[in-house]
N, C-alpha and C positions, 0 to 999 in steps of 0.2 A: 504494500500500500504506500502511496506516496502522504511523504510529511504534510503537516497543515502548513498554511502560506501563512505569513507574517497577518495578524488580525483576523484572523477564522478559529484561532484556538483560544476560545474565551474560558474555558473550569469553568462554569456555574450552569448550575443546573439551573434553570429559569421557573422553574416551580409554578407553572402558567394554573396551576391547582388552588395555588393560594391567593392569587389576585385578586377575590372575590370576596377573600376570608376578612372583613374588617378590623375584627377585634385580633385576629392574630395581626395586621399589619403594624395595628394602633402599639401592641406588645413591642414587636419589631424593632417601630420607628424611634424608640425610647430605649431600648434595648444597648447597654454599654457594649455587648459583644456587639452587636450590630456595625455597620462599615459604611461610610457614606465616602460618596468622589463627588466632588465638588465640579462643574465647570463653569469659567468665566468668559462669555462671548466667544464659544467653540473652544475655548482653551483649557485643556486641564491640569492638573493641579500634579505636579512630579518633583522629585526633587533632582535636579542636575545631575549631569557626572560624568563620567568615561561610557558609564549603563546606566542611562537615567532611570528611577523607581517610582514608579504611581504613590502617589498620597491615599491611603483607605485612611479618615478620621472616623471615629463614635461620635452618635451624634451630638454629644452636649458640648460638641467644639465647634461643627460647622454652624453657620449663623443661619437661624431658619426665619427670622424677620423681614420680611421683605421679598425675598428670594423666590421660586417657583415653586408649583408642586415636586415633591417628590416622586422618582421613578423606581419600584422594586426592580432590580434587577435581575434574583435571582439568591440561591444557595450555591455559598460554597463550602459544605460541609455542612456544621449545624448554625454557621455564620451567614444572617440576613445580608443581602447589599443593595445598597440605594441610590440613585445619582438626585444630583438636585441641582439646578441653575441659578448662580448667584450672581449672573450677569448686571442684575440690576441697581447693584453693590456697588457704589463707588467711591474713590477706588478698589482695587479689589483687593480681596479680604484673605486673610490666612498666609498671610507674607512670613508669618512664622514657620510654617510648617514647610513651606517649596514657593514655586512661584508655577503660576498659569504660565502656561506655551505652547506649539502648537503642534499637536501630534505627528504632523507630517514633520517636523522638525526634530522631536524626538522616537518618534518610533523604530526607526531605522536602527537606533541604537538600544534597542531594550531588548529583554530579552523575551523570546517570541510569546512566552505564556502571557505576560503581562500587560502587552498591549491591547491583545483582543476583548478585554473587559473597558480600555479605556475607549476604544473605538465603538462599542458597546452604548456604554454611556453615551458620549458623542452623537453620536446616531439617535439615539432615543433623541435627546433633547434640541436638538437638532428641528429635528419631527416637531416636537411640540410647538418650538417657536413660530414655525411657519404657518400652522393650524389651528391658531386661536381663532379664525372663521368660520363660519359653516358656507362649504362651497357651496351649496341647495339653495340657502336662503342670506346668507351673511349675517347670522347671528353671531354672536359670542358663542365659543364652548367650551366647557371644563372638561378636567379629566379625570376619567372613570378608567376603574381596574387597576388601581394600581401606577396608573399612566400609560398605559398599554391600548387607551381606546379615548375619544376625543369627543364626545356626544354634545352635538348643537341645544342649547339653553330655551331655544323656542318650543314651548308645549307641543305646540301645531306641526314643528316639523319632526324634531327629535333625532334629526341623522347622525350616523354614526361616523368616523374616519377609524381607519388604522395605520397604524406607524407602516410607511410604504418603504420600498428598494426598488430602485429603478435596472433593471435588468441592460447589461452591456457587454457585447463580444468582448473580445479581447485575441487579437490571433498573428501568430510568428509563421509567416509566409515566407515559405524556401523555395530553391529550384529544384529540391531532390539532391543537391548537390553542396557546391560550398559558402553559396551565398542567401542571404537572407534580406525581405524586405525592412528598410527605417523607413520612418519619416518626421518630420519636425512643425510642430505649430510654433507660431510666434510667443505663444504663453508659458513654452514652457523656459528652464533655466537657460541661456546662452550655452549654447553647441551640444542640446541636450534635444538627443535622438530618442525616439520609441518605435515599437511594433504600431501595428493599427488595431483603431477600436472605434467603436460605434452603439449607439443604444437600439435595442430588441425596437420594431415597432408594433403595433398590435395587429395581431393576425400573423404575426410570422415564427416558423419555428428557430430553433437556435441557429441551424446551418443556413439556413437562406438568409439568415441576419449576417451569417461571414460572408457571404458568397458576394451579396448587393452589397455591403461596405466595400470590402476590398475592390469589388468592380468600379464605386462611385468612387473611389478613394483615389484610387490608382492603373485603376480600367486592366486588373490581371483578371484574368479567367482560372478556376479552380478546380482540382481533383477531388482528391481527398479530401476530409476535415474531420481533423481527430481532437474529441472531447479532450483537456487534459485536469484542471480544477478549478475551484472558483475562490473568488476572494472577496468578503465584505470590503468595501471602500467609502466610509463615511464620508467623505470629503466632496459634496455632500452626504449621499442617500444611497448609493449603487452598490451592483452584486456584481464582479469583475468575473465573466466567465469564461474559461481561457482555449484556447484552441491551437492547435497545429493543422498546419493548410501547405499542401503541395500546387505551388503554380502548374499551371497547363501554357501560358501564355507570357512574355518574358518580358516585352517592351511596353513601358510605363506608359500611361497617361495620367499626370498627375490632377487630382482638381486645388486648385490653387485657393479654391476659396473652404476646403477641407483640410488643406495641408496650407498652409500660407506660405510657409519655407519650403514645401517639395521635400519628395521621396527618391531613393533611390538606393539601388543594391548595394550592400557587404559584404567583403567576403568572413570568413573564420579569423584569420589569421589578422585583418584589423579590428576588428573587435578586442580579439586575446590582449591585442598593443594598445586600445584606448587611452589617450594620455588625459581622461575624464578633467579636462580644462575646457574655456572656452571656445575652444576649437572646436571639440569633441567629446562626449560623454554620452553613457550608457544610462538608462532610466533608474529612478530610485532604489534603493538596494529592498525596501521595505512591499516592493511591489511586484505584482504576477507577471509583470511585462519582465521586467530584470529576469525574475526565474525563469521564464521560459527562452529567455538568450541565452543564459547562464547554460541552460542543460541543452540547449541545442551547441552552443560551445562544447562542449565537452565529447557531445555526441561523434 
């Protein structure tokens, strides 16, 4: 079986059983063993270092004045975890304990277990921010279950939301041989290449989402396409699902307004050499796109 991907291996059992249970949450939320993560305007709460370490506080340290609802997270073990948004804090708070920053910043460098809880959190509350409406009627909506469901305040309407992920290929296009598709948007870091991706649209299944990307992207035409893993990507909302793709067809057409910088072949042998500077660099180490260079490298 292949390893989880950097943010897919959260430990907590999500105990979707209890979000219901009031009076046990109420126990929970008070609970000294209990564990709260903190986040500030997407950012959460770590403390520095060579390997940076998540912040888990009890709760009679985080500041729940002002702050958001609480989100249960889940069990890890016989220990409750909670996330909670204290975005609205300011400045922000708990400068004692670490400092907020931005997972994409540190996650590359934690160690793989302990990220997937913070991108977890992140995610949740993330969700909530965006979904204090009700899309049906624009009402206000609180949050029910725990924080797990987002129910419109209007009697009349009563709609429901759920914490959504937005589904997106992700796929390392070869010739079969020693070269592999990049390509480069204007957003990302200075001389910072990636594979191609694209988001699912509705009605389509996962392969005809690689087949029409890459054909919109880069106008190859495709063989095979091999499932390979997925990976949550908070940043914001998506599920990075990854794939291996043999060209049928070799000569680019880039779309320029898909690729702003343009695509074009690699072999093996400059990738192994990336002098990961301005010139050139390889995708996030913390990301599906790296690993699946990474093992076609090696391949």
């Amino acid at each position: 079986m292949k390893s989880p991907n950097i943010y897919s291996d959260v430990q907590i059992d999500r105990a979707a059983h209890l979000r219901r249970d009031d009076a046990w949450l109420a126990d929970a939320a008070v609970n000294p063993a209990s564990r709260v993560l903190p986040i500030w305007r997407s950012r959460n709460l770590v403390v520095e270092g060579e390997t940076p370490a998540p912040v888990h506080l009890p709760p009679d340290i985080v500041p729940m004045d002002g702050a958001g609802d609480a989100v249960f997270l889940g069990l890890a073990g016989e220990t409750a975890y909670f996330a909670i948004d204290v975005s609205p804090l300011d400045p922000p708070p708990l400068g004692d304990h670490g400092e907020f920053l931005d997972l994409r910043q540190v996650g590359p460098r934690m160690r793989p277990t302990e990220g997937g809880v913070l991108a977890y959190a992140r995610a949740m509350l993330n969700w909530h921010r965006r979904h204090g409406f009700c899309s049906v009627c624009g009402s206000p909506t609180e949050s029910r279950d725990a924080g797990h469901v987002r129910r419109c305040t209007d009697a009349d309407c009563g709609a429901q939301c759920f914490p959504r992920t937005d589904p997106a290929v992700i796929m390392l296009v070869h010739d079969g041989g020693d070269r592999v598709v990049l390509g480069r948007k204007s957003s990302m870091l200075p001389g910072q290449h990636s594979i191609l991706a694209g988001f699912v649209e509705p009605g389509e299944s996962l392969e005809d989402a690689v087949r029409r990307e890459v054909f919109e992207e880069v106008g190859l035409a495709l063989g095979e396409v091999i499932y390979h893993s997925s990976q949550p990507w908070p940043f914001p909302a998506n599920i990075m699902l990854g794939f291996t793709a043999r060209a049928t067809t070799f000569d680019l057409n880039v779309d320029y307004n898909e690729l702003e910088d343009g695509a074009r072949w690699f072999t093996r042998d400059f990738l192994r050499n990336s002098p990961e500077d301005e010139s050139f660099r390889l995708p996030r180490r913390d990301s599906i796109s790296r690993r699946l260079i990474n093992e076609w490298m090696e391949g």
